[in-house]
Each structure stands twice: as structure tokens, then as C-alpha cells.
FITIZA-27948 format. One line per field, with one value per residue (C-alpha): residue number from 1; x, y, z; residue in three letters. Coordinates in steps of 0.2 Angstrom, whole numbers, plus 5000, padded with zeros to 4 digits. Example, Ala and Ser with C-alpha at 12.3 -4.5 7.8 and 13.67 -1.06 7.14 Angstrom:
<rs>
seq <- (1/2)
X <- (5062/5068)
Y <- (4978/4995)
Z <- (5039/5036)
type <- (ALA/SER)
</rs>
This chain:
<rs>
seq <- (1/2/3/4/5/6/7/8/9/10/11/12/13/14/15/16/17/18/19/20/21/22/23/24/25/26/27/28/29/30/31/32/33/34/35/36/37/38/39/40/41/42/43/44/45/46/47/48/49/50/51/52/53/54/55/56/57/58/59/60/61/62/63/64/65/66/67/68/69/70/71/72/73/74/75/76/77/78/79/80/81/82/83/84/85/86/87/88/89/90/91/92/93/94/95/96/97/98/99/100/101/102/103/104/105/106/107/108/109/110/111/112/113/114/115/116/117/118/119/120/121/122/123/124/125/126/127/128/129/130/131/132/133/134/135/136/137/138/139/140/141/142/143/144/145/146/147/148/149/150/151/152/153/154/155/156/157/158/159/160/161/162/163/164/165/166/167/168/169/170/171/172/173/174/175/176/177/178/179/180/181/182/183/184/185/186/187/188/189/190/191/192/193/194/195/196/197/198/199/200/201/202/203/204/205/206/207/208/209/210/211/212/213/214/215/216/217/218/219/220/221/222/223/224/225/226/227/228/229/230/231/232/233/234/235/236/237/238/239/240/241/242/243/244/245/246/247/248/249/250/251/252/253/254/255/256/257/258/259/260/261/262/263/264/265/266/267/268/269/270/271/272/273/274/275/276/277/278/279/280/281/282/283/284/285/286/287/288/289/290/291/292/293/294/295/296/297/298/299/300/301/302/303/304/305/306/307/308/309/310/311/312/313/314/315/316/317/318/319/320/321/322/323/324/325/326/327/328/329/330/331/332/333/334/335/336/337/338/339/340/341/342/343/344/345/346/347/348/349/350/351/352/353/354/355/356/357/358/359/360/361/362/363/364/365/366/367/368/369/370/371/372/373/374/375/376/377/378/379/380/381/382/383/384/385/386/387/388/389/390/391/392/393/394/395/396/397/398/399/400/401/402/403/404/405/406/407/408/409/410/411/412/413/414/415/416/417/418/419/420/421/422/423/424/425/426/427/428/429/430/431/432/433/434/435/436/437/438/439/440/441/442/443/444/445/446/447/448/449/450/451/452/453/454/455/456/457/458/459/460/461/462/463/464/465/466/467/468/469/470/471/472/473/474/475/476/477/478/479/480/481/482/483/484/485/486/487/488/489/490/491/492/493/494/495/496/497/498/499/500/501/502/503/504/505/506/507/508/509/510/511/512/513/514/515/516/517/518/519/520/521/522/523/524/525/526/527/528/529/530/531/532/533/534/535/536/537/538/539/540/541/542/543/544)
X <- (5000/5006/5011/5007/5016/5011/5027/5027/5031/5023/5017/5026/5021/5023/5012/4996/4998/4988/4977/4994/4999/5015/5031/5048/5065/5069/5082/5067/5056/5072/5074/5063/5043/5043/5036/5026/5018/5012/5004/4997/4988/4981/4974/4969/4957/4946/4935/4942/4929/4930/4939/4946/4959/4972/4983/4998/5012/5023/5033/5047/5059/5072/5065/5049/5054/5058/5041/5031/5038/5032/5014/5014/5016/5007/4993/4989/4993/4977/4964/4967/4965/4973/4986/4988/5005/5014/5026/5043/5033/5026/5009/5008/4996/4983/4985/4982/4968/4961/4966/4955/4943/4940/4944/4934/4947/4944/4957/4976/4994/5004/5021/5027/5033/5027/5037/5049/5069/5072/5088/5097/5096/5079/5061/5051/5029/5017/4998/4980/4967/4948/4938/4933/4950/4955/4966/4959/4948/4951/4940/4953/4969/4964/4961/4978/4985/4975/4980/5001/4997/4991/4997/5007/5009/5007/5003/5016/5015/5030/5033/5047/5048/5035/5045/5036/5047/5036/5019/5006/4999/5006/4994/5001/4989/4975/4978/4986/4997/4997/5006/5001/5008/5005/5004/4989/4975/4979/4984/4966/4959/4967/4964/4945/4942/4953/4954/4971/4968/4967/4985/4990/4989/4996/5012/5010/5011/5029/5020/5037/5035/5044/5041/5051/5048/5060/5067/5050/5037/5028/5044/5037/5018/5024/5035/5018/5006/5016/5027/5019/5000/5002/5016/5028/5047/5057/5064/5051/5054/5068/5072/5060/5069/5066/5078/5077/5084/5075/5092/5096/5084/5069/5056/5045/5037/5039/5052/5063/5066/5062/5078/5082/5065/5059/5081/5073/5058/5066/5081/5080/5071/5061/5048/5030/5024/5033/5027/5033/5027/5032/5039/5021/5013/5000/5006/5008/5019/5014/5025/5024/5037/5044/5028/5023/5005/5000/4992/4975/4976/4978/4961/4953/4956/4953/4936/4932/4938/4932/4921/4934/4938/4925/4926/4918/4908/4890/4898/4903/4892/4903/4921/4931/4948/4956/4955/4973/4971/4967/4948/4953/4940/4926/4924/4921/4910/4899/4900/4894/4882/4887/4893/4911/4916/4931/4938/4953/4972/4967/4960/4948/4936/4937/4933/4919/4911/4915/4907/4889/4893/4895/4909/4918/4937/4945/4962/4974/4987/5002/5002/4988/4973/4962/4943/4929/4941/4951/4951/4969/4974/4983/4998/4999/4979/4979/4994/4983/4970/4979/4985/4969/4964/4978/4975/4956/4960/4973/4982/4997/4998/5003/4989/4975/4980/4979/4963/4958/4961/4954/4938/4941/4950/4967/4970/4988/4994/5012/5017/5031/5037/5050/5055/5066/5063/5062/5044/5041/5048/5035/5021/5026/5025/5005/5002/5008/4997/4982/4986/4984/4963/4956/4969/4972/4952/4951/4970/4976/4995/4997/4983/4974/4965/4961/4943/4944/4956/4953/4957/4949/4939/4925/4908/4911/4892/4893/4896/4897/4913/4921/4940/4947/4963/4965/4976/4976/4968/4970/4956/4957/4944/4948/4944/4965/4973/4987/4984/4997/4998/5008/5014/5012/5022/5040/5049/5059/5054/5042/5035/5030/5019/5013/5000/4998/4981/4977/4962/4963/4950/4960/4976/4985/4987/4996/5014/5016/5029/5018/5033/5033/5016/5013/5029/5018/5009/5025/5030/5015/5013/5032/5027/5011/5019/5038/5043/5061/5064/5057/5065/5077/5074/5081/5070/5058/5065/5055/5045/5029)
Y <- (5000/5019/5026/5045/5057/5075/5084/5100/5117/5136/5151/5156/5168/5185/5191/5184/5173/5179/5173/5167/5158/5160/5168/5167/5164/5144/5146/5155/5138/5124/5125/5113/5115/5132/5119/5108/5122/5133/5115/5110/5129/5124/5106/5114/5129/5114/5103/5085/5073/5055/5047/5063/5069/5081/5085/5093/5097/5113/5121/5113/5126/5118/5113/5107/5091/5090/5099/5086/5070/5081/5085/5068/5063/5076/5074/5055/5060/5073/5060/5061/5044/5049/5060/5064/5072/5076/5067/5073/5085/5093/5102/5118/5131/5128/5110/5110/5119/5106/5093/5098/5100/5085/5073/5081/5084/5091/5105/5107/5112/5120/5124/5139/5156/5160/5173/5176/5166/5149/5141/5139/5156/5162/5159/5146/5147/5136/5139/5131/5129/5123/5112/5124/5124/5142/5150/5149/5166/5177/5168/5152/5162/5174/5155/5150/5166/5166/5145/5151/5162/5150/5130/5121/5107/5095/5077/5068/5051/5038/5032/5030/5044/5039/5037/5052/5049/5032/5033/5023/5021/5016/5009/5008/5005/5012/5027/5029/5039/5041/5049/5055/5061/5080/5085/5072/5078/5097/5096/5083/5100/5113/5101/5101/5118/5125/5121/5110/5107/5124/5127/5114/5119/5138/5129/5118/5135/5138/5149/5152/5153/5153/5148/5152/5140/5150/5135/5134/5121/5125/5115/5099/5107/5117/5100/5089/5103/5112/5099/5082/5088/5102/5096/5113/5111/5107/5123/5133/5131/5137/5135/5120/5110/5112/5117/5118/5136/5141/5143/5155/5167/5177/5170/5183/5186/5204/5213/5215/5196/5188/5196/5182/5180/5197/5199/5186/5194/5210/5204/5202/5188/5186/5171/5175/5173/5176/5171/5164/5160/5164/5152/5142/5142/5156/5170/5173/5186/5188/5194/5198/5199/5216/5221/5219/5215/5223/5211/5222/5223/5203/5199/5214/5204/5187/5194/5201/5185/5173/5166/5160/5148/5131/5135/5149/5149/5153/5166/5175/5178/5193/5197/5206/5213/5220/5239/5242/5232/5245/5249/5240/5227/5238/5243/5226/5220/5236/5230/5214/5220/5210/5213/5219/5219/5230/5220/5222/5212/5194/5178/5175/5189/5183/5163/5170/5177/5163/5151/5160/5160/5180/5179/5169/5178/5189/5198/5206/5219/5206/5195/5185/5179/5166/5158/5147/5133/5134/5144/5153/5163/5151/5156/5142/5143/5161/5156/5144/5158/5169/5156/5150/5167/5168/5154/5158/5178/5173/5189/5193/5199/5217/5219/5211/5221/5238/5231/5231/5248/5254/5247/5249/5265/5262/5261/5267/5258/5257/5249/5254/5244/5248/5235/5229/5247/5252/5246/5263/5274/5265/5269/5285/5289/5281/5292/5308/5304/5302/5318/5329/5319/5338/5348/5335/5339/5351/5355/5355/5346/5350/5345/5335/5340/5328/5324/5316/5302/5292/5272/5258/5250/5234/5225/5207/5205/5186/5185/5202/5206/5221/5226/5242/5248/5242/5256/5274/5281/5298/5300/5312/5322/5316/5296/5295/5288/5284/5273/5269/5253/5238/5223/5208/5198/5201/5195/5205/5226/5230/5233/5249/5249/5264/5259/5276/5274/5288/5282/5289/5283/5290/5276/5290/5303/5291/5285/5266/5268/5268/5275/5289/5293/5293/5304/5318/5306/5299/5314/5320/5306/5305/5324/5321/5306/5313/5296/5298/5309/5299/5283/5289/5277/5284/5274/5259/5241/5236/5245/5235)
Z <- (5000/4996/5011/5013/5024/5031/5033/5046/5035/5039/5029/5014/5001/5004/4988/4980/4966/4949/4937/4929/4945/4956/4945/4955/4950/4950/4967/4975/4972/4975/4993/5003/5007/4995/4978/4991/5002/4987/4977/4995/4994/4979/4983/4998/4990/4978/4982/4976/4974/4971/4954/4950/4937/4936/4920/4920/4912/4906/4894/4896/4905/4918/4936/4928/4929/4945/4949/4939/4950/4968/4959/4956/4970/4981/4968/4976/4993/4992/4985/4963/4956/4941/4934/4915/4912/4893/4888/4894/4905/4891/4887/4879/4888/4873/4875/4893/4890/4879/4888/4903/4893/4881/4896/4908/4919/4936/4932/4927/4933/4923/4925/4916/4917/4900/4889/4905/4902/4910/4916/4933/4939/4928/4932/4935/4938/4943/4940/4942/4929/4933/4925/4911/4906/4911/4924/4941/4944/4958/4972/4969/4969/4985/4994/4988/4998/5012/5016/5010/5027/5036/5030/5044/5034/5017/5012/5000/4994/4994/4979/4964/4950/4934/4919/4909/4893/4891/4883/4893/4909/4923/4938/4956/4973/4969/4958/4939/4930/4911/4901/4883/4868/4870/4855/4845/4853/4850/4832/4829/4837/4825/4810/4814/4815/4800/4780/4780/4762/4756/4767/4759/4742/4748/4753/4736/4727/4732/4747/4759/4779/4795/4809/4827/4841/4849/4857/4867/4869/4851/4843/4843/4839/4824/4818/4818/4813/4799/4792/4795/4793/4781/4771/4773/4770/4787/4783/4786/4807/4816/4834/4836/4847/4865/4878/4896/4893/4880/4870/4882/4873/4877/4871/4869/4852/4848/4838/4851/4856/4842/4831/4822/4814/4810/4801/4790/4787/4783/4772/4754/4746/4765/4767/4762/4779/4795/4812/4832/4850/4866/4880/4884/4866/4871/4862/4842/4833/4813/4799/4782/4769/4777/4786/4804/4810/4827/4839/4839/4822/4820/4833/4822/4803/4809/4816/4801/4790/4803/4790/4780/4793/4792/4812/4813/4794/4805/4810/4829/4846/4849/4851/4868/4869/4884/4887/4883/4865/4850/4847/4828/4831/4840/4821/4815/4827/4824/4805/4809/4820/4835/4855/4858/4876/4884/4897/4909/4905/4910/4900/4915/4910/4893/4897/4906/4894/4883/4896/4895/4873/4873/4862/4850/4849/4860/4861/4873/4862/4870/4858/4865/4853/4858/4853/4862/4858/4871/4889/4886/4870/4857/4846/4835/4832/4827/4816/4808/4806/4796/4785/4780/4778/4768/4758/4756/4752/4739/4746/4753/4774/4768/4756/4767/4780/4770/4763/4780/4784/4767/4774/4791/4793/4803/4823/4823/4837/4848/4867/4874/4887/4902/4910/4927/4935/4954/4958/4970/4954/4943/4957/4957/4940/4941/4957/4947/4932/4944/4954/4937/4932/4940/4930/4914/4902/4892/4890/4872/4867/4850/4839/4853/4866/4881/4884/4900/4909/4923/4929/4922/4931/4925/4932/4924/4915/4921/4940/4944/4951/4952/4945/4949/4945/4926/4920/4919/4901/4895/4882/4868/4859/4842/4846/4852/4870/4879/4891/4909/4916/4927/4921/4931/4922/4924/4943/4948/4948/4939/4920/4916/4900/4889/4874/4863/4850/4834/4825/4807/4795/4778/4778/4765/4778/4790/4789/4786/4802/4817/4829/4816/4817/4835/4839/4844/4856/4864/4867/4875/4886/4893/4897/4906/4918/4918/4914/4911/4925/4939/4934/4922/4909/4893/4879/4881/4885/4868/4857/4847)
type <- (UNK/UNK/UNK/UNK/UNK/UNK/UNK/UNK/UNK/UNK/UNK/UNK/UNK/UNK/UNK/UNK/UNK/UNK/UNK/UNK/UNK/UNK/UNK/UNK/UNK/UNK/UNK/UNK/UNK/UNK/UNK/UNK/UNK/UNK/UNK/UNK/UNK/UNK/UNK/UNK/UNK/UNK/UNK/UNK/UNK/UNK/UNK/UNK/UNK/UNK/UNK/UNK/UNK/UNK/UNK/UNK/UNK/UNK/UNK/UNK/UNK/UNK/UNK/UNK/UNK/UNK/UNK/UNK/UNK/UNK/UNK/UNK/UNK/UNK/UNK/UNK/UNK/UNK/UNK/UNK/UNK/UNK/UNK/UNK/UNK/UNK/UNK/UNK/UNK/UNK/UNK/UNK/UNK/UNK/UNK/UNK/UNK/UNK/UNK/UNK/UNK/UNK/UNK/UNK/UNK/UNK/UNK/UNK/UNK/UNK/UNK/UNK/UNK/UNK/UNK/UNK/UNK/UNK/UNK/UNK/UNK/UNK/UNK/UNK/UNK/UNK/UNK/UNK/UNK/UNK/UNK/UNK/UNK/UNK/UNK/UNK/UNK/UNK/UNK/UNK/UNK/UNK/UNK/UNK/UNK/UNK/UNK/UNK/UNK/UNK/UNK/UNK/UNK/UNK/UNK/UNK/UNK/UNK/UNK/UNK/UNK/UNK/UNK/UNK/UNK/UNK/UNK/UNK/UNK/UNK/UNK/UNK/UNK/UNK/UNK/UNK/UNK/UNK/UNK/UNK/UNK/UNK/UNK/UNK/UNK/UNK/UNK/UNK/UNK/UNK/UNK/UNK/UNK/UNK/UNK/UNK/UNK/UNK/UNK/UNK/UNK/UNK/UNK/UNK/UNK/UNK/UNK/UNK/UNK/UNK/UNK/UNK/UNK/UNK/UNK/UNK/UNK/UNK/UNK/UNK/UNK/UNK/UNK/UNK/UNK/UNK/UNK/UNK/UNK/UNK/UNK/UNK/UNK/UNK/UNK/UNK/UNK/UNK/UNK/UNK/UNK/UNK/UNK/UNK/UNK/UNK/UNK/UNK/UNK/UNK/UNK/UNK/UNK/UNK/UNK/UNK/UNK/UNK/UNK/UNK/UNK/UNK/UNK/UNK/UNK/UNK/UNK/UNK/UNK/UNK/UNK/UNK/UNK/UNK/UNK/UNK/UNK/UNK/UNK/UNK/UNK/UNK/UNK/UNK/UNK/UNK/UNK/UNK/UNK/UNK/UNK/UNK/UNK/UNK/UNK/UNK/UNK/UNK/UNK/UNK/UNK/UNK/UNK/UNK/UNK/UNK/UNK/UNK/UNK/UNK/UNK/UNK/UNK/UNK/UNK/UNK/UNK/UNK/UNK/UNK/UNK/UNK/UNK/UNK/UNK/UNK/UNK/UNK/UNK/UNK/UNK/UNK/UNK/UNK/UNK/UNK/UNK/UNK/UNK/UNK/UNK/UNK/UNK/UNK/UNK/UNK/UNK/UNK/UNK/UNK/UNK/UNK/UNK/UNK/UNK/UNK/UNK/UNK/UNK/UNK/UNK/UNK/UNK/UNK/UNK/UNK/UNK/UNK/UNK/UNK/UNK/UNK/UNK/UNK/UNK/UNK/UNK/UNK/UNK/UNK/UNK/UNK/UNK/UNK/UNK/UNK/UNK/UNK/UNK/UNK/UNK/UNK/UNK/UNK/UNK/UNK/UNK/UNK/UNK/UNK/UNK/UNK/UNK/UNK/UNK/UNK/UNK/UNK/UNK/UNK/UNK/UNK/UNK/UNK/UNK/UNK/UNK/UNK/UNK/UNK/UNK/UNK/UNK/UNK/UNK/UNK/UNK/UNK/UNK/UNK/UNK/UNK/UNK/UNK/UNK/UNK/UNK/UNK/UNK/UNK/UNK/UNK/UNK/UNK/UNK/UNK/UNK/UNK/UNK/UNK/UNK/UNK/UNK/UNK/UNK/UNK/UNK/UNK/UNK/UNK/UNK/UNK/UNK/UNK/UNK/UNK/UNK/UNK/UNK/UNK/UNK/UNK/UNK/UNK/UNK/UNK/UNK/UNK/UNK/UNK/UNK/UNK/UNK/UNK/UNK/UNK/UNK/UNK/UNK/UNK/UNK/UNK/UNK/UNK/UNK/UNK/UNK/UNK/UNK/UNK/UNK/UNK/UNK/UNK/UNK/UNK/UNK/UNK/UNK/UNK/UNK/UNK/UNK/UNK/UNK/UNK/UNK/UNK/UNK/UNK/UNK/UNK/UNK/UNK/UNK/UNK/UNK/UNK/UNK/UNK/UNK/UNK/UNK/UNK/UNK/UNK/UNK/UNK/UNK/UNK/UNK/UNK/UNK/UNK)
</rs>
């Protein structure tokens, strides 16, 4: 019989986990009980009923090995009968997502830090998803905190390590462990929902892509999907192969971390198509042949193509973004004549709404697109959208983009981020924008005047909670913002992000270059918050 110990340990955390779980640097999570105590807080804050499963897996970064074998282990000690784990330890977020879902899960562990670098001395994370498939929403995660306050010990059953690099299921006393391919069900998924034959023939046509993995958990994803299913040349991935360090790169889809992609976009004789994902498999950068898409101009053209795709060819119940994200796809749904919902940064709102069949797509501006498919946003999938758009338009990215804002008008649209900065200076800088609401309407900067600012705040239409805080928007009379927020995603310091928006419905009068055309807008907003003199950051960290 399994023996199950309960080993003595005490209160841990010293901040509340988020909707994207617990994010610390691996040497933080390494020493005894710190791993154990934070998934006891989780086992502690559901209700585990009889013959339940857990999946769980990650994105592959180092220590998530380690991590699996305690889950395991900790996972039988609390009452699951059954564990489903990736092979080698890996499930994409998406996959995750799926996984819970199609298998009826009781929930999911993911171990990932998303976008952030792995290694040694880099980050590690470890979040809880529900039943739905989604990241725990805020009633879970403020249970988690309150039992880190409060735990005085956890239950750890005594068993060898699973193999998790052999395919099968392997039964011990009374509970079982199976370990699937991790990538099967999630491709069957994706080539159910989009046109594989009609991508197929693009490629057939001599159509040229790549693809950067970024030497993250979408490798082995891309490899199955793109050349196995879809029939592209091998050499149309790069970085595919996962590493525990991630290559020792960032792998953050953007223009700034991925480099290596967007030099082969921009060099002569470029791919057709261009695109990565980040760390986890949740975020998608797209490319054309020397052309950048903007995330909120990517959710706005796939809402207005959706159907293209035989997923979505009886069209959408709505769409959402999240209030930093461009108003680009506000214009489509009022086209289409159906709800578009402004929500704060975090997929839970979405997959509420998505639970009570509001909407169909949603967006956040970084990098994250998603459907009803899933519970998280999907890079690979919104890859596979604009493909099949693609395939179906018969037009290049560049020229269906410019269509789209021939129709459309155009959402000129920049983030600037400052990253890894004194997290008391970044306050600051949100407490002196909020000091000048009384003083900030009706003064004029140039050719804009601002209409009115304040902090974005949100009644969730499906269970009535209430966010506060969401980010400081300054509101111009001419349709423009800037918007002031805090990044929760970084670990150490803090993220200080600046999205600047000018709609301008005639394209010729705006310069192709969108750091061009909002220059006046930068400027105005590092004058409004003082930005470089209260945390003398000379230029942003990354500019998209």
C-alpha cells in the first residue's frame, strides 16, 4: 500500500499569486517545502471529489521536471486517482487547455513562466486551471493566499519517480498515471476547426513561411502541425527543438526578442509569411514579407475573415479585447452588427464570457489571441488563422492588412514597454498621472485635446465582480489615448507599459511607420507622467 506522509512546514508567500499563478526565480522555488507548500495551497482551495483527474504538464523550462515528480506525487497524497502528464513534462498552455477539457478533467497544473527566460538562475511558475480549462479566477487564487498564510503542513505520497518519457499508463495502489503524447489531441483539434487542404495547396504553390519556436514548447507542435500535417518544408521552422533554457533566449514574440525572425523577414528575398510564439505556446507574433502585423490589428482581421475559417463559417456571438488592445476590432464587430466587450488584462474575463457563449474571439494587444476553443489565448491557432485566411483571400499579409484599413480605417497603434525598473519609481510615475485627472480635460497638446482620463475600472456582466485599477487612460477628443499601466508579468521590479492609439480613418494621411506617426503622442505622454525623470529610463525596453 502507498504510504502518505504529512510533513510539518509554515506560511510562505509574501504576495498573491495571479490569474497566471505564482512567478519566481527557480532558486526561490528549489529550497525545501517552498514547491510543496504553494501546490498543497492549491489542493487545499478545491473541492476534490472521488475518481478525479488532474493534468499537468509545462513548457518545458528547467526545474519542471523535478516539479512534475512532487505534483505527482502530492497529487495522490490529496485524494486524485489519476494524473495525466505530457510526455517529457510537456503540454503547451493551449494543449492544457484542451486537455482539461476533452477529458473532463477536474482541472490542470501548469508549470510555466510564459514569455519570461528559463535556466538555473531564471524563472520558473506554477499555475491552476479549473475544470473549464481556464486559469483559476480570483476567488481560487485569494484562497491559495489566504491557506500560503496560514498551511502548517502537506501530504506527499511515497513512491518511485513515473517514467514520463514512456507513453502509457502506469497503475500503482490504487491510483494511475498516464502519460500522453502531448501534442495528438491538440493538432486533431486545430485540423478540425481550419481548412488543411486549402493550406495545403498555399504551401504547394511555392507559398514560403517561418516559423520560430523560439526553442520553446511550440517546437514539437509546429513540427507535427506544419510539416507532418500540412506538408511545409522542414525549413520553414527554426528554433524547434526544445531546451530547458530556452536557447538562452527570450522568448518573447515581439520585435525586440524575436531578432532572428523578424532579420529574416526584413532581408532580401524574405519568406512569404513570418510568424513565432512565446515560451508556453499562448502568444503569436505575425509577419509579412517586410511588414509587421499589430496584435490588435491581427484579433481585428481574423474577426472580420472569421468566416473564412470552416470553424467559425455561422459566424461570431461577439468578440472582447482587453482595454489596453486598439479599438481596431470595435469597428468590425459594429460592421457585423454583434457585441464587443472592453475588458481588463486577464483571460479570465474573457473565458467568462466565453462560458455564457457571449463571444467567439478575443484579444489582449500582448500578443495573446484566443477563441471558444480553448480557455487561454493560442499562438499556434491564430497562426493557423491567418494562414487559412491567407490561403482563402489569395492575398498577401501586407495587402490584406491595407485592405483592412481601406475598409476599416486604421487604429495606429504602439506599446512601449519599460522593463526591470524600481517598483516605488513606477508607482510613482501612476500616482503623478492620477494627481493631474482635475487639471488634465480640456488642456490641448498639440493638435489633441484631452477629453477626459481616469482608471479603468470593470463589472464582469457574468458574475458580477468588480475590477478596479486596470490602467490609467488619457482620452482624447479626436477618438486617440494613451493609456498607463503595470505589468504583472515580469519578477523582479516592475513593467511599466505605455499603449499610445490615433484612429485615422484615411490610411494615405498616416505613415506606414507607426513610431513615426505617433511621435507627437509619445511625446506627450512621457510629458504628462515625467517618465524619464522619475525613473530615468532613457528609451523603452521594447518597442511593438
Amino acid at each position: 500500500m502507498t504510504e502518505i506522509f504529512t510533513v510539518k512546514t509554515q506560511a510562505f508567500l509574501d504576495q498573491k499569486p495571479g490569474t497566471s499563478g505564482l512567478r519566481k526565480k527557480v532558486k526561490v522555488f528549489q529550497p525545501p517545502h517552498y514547491l510543496e507548500n504553494f501546490v498543497q495551497s492549491i489542493f487545499d482551495s478545491v473541492t476534490i471529489p472521488p475518481n478525479s483527474t488532474l493534468t499537468l504538464g509545462g513548457d518545458g523550462r528547467f526545474y519542471n521536471r523535478v516539479a512534475i515528480q512532487v505534483i505527482i506525487k502530492m497529487a495522490v497524497a490529496n485524494g486524485f486517482t489519476k494524473v495525466i502528464v505530457g510526455q517529457g513534462g510537456i503540454l503547451s498552455t493551449p494543449a492544457a487547455s484542451h486537455i482539461i477539457r476533452k477529458y473532463q478533467t477536474l482541472g490542470g497544473i501548469i508549470l510555466s513562466a510564459s514569455h519570461n527566460p528559463a535556466g538555473p538562475d531564471e524563472d520558473f511558475g506554477i499555475k491552476y486551471n479549473t475544470a473549464n480549462g481556464g486559469p483559476a479566477p480570483e476567488k481560487i487564487t485569494e484562497a491559495i493566499f489566504a491557506k500560503s498564510k496560514t498551511i502548517s503542513d502537506y501530504k506527499v505520497a511515497d513512491f518511485s519517480d513515473v517514467n514520463i518519457d514512456q507513453l502509457g499508463e502506469t497503475n500503482f495502489d490504487g491510483f494511475s498515471v498516464q502519460v500522453i503524447d502531448p501534442v495528438a489531441d491538440y493538432a486533431d483539434l486545430m485540423m478540425s476547426m481550419f481548412d488543411f487542404n486549402a493550406i495545403k495547396a498555399l504551401f504547394e504553390t511555392g507559398f514560403s513561411m517561418k516559423f520560430d519556436a523560439m526553442h520553446a514548447v511550440t517546437g514539437p507542435y509546429a513540427k507535427e502541425i506544419f510539416v507532418n500535417r500540412l506538408t511545409a518544408p522542414e525549413n520553414s521552422l527554426m528554433n524547434c527543438e526544445v531546451s530547458e533554457t530556452f536557447g538562452g533566449g527570450h522568448p518573447d514574440p515581439n520585435l525586440t526578442y524575436a531578432h532572428e525572425l523578424v532579420e529574416q523577414l526584413y532581408q532580401a528575398n524574405a519568406p512569404d509569411f513570418g510568424a513565432a510564439s512565446d515560451g508556453d505556446g499562448d502568444r503569436n507574433m505575425i509577419l509579412g514579407n517586410h511588414f509587421f502585423v499589430t496584435p490588435s490589428d491581427s484579433l481585428a482581421i481574423i474577426a472580420a475573415n472569421a468566416k473564412l475559417i470552416p470553424a467559425y463559417q455561422q459566424g461570431l456571438a461577439g468578440v472582447a479585447r482587453s482595454m489596453p488592445t486598439s479599438g481596431a476590432v470595435d469597428r468590425v464587430a459594429k460592421k457585423l452588427n454583434i457585441p464587443c466587450y472592453e475588458t481588463p488584462t486577464g483571460w479570465k474575463f474573457f473565458g467568462n464570457l466565453m462560458d455564457a457563449d457571449k463571444v467567439t474571439l478575443c484579444g489582449e494587444e500582448s500578443f495573446g489571441t484566443g477563441s471558444n476553443h480553448v480557455r487561454e489565448k493560442d499562438g499556434l491557432w491564430a497562426v493557423l488563422c491567418w494562414l487559412n485566411i491567407i490561403a482563402a483571400k489569395k492575398m498577401s499579409t501586407e495587402a490584406i492588412v491595407k485592405a483592412h484599413w481601406a475598409e476599416y480605417g486604421r487604429n495606429v497603434y504602439s506599446r512601449h514597454d519599460y522593463e526591470a525598473i524600481p517598483t516605488e519609481a513606477a508607482s510613482g510615475v501612476l500616482q503623478h498621472i492620477k494627481a493631474q485627472f482635475d487639471s488634465l480635460p480640456n488642456q490641448t497638446f498639440g493638435k489633441y485635446t484631452v477629453k477626459t482620463c481616469d482608471d479603468f475600472s470593470y463589472t464582469d456582466p457574468i458574475d458580477g465582480s468588480i475590477s478596479t485599477g486596470q490602467g490609467i487612460r488619457i482620452l482624447f477628443a479626436c477618438g486617440s489615448r494613451i493609456v498607463f499601466r503595470l505589468s504583472g508579468t515580469g519578477t523582479e521590479g516592475a513593467t511599466l507599459r505605455i499603449y499610445l492609439e490615433a484612429y485615422e480613418p484615411d490610411v494615405s494621411k498616416h505613415h506606414l511607420d507607426a513610431q513615426v506617426a505617433l511621435a507627437e503622442m509619445i511625446e506627450i505622454a512621457l510629458k504628462i507622467s515625467q517618465l524619464k525623470q522619475r525613473t530615468g529610463c532613457d528609451k523603452p525596453t521594447v518597442i511593438t
